[in-house]
C-alpha positions, 0 to 999 in steps of 0.5 A: 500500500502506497502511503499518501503523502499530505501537505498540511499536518494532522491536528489531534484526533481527541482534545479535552478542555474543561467544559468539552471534548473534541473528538474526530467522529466516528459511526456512532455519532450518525444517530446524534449528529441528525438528531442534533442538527433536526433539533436545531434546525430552525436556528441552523437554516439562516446561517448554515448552507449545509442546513437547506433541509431538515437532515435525513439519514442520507445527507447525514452519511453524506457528511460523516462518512467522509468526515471519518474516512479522511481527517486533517491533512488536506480535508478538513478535521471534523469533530464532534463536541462532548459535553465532559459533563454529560458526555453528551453530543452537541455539536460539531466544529471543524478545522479546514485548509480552504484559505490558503498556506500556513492557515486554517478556517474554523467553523462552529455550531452547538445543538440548540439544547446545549447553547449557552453553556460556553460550549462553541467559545471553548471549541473554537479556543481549543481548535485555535490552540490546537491549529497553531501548534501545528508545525507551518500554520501561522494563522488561523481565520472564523469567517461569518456572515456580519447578520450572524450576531451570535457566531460573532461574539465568539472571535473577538472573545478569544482574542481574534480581531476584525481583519477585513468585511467581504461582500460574499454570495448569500447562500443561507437565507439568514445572510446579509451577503457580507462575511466578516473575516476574523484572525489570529495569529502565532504572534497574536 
């Protein structure tokens, strides 16, 4: 068998903070993550392009089979989030190498059921820390769409700053059609 050859590292498969853990998914985590995205669909459908329809057993297998299949490297590094104190799913984060060289792209959400709670704030802390700790990876960007108030209290609260507003195509219905584009780096 030949081995592959990536151009971008691998992140942890598992990180642990206090209140979450980020693991990368696996089978089981097919009947929680569209149990968890049809619970959450109302709030998930303005934002999310990926959530035009309520979420059936096929575009669920269409995500996670993927998502297990290949991690990190050049595809992105999915990953459910556990509660630590439930050991519950809720919800799913990303690292993804769709923004350049030397950076990776974060993106968020949380079931409704497990909203403020701090949950998203610490995802996105632990998969920032994680992606700079990645040898070659210098900057790390949140991208959404300046309507989305909620997503974008989370950026500026880790100690990212407002780089830049693009004029971007509307594809949720919740979007304004400009992205704001938050960054962090390894210099801070």
């Amino acid at each position: 068998m030949l081995a592959m050859v990536l151009s971008l590292p691998v992140p942890p498969e598992t990180i642990r903070g206090r209140l979450v853990t980020l693991r990368r998914y696996t089978d089981g985590d097919r009947d929680p993550l569209r149990t968890a995205i049809a619970h959450s669909y109302d709030q998930l459908r303005p934002w999310m392009p990926w959530a035009a329809a309520p979420p059936t057993d096929e575009s669920v297998d269409a995500f996670i089979t993927p998502a297990i299949q290949w991690f990190g490297g050049d595809h992105s590094a999915n990953y459910a989030i556990i509660s630590r104190a439930t050991n519950e799913y809720c919800g799913g984060c990303s690292l993804m190498p769709r923004i350049g060289p030397g950076a990776l792209e974060i993106g968020y959400w949380i079931d409704t059921g497990h909203t403020q709670r701090g949950y998203a704030g610490e995802a996105a802390r632990l998969l920032t820390e994680a992606a700079l700790a990645l040898p070659g990876i210098s900057r790390v960007e949140i991208h959404c769409d300046q309507a989305n108030h909620v997503s974008a209290r989370i950026p500026p609260s880790l100690g990212y700053r407002l780089d830049r507003i693009e004029e971007d195509a509307v594809e949720a219905p919740g979007e304004c059609g400009r992205s704001m584009i938050w960054v962090m780096t390894a210099e801070g």
